[in-house]
C-alpha positions as CSV (number, residue, x, y, z in Angstrom):
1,X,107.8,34.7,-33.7
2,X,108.6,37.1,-36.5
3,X,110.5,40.3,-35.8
4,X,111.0,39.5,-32.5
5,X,107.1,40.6,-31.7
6,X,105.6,38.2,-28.8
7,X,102.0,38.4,-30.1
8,X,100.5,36.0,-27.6
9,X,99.0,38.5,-25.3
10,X,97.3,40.3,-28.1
11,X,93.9,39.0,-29.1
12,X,92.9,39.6,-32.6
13,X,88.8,39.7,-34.0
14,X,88.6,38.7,-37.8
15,X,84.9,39.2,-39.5
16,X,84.8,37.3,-42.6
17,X,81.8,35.4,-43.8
18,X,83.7,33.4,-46.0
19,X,84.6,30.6,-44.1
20,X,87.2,28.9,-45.9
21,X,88.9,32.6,-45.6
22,X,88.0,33.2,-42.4
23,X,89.4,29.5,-41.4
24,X,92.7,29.9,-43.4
25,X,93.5,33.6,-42.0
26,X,92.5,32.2,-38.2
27,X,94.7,29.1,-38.2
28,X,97.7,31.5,-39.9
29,X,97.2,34.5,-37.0
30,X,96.9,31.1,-34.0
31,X,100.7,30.2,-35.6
32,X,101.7,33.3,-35.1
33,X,100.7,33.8,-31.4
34,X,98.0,35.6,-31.5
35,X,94.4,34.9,-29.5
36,X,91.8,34.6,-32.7
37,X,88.2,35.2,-32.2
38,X,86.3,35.7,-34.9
39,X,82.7,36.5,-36.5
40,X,81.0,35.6,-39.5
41,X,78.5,39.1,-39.5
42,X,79.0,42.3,-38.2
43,X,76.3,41.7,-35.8
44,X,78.1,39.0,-33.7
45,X,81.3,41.4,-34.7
46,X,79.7,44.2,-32.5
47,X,78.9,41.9,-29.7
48,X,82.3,40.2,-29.7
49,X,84.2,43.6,-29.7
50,X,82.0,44.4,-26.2
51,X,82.6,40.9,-25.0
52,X,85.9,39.4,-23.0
53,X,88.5,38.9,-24.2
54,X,88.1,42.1,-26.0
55,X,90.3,42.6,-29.4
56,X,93.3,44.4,-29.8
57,X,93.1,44.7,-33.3
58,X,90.2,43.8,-36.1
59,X,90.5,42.1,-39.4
60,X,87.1,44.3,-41.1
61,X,85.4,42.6,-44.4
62,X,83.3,45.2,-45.8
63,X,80.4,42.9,-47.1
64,X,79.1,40.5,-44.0
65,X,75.7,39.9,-44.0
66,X,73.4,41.6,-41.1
67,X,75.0,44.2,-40.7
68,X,78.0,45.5,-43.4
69,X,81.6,46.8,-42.5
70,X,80.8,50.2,-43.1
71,X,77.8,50.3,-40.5
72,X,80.3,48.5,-37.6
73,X,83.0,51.5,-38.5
74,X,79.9,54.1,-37.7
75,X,78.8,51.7,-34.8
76,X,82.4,51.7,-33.4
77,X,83.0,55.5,-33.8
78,X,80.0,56.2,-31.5
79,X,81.2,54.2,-28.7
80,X,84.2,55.5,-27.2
81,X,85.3,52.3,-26.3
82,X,85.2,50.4,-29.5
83,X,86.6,53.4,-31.4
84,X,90.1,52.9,-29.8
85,X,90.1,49.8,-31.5
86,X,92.3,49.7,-34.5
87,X,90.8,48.5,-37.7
88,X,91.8,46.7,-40.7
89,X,89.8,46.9,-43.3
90,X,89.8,43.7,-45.5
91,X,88.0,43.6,-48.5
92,X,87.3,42.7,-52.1
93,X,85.7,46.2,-52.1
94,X,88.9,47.8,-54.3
95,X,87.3,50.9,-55.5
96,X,88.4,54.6,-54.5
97,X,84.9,55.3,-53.1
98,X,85.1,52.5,-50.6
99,X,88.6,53.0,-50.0
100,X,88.1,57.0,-48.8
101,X,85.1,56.1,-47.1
102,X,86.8,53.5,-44.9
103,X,89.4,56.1,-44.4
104,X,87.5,58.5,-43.1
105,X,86.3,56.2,-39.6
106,X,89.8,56.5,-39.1
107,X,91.1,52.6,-40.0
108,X,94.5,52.1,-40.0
109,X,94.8,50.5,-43.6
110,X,93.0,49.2,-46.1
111,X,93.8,45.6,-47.8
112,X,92.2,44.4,-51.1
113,X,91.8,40.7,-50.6
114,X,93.1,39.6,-53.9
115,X,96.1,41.4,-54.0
116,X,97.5,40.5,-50.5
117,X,98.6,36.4,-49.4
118,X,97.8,35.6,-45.3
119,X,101.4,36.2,-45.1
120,X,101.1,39.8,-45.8
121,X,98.2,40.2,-44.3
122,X,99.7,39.1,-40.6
123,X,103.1,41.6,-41.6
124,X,100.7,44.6,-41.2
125,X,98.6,42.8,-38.6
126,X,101.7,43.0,-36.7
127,X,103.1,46.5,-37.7
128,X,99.7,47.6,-36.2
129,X,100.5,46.1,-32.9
130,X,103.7,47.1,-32.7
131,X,102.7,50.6,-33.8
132,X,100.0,50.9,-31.4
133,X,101.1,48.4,-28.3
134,X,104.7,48.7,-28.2
């Protein structure tokens, strides 16, 4: 339990087609505490985020097929539900056009995949909890 954060009442939704990805950042966030449910499109992202146990936070690839990152921000902002939901948006999608645009359906950062290890990734995973939950 790093910095002292008890993360196991926090439940955690990563979309990542890549399943190797999407397997090592799962097993990483489960060590950590956190409840990982998880979705390989942003279809079955949209569904899970409406479903029980609802997330407390989202791990966002841009690119999933069905339905991309970018059109489950817009979904989420029209739901007042969902748009509560804090977002990270993690992506090999590095360019400043994709960056602002992410910005701008209000996610709380923005994480090129190559330049950040799991480790990192769950540090601002959990500066995003305790930011927002405690």
């Amino acid at each position: 339990m790093p910095n002292g954060i008890a993360l196991n009442k926090f439940v955690i939704l990563v979309v990542e087609d890549d399943k190797f990805l999407l397997t090592l950042l799962a097993e990483k966030l489960k060590r950590e505490g956190l409840l990982v449910i998880s979705a390989e499109n942003g279809q079955e992202a949209l569904v899970k985020m409406k479903g029980e146990p609802r997330p407390h936070i989202i791990l966002l690839d841009l690119l999933p097929p069905i339905l991309d990152g970018f059109e489950v921000l817009r979904t989420m902002q029209d739901d007042p539900d969902l748009k509560k939901i804090p977002v990270v948006v993690l992506s090999n999608l590095g360019q400043e056009e994709d960056v602002r645009r992410a910005k701008s359906f209000g996610v709380k950062d923005y994480l090129v995949k190559a330049y950040f290890t799991p480790g990192e990734i769950i540090e601002k995973v959990q500066t995003i909890i305790r930011s927002e939950y405690l």
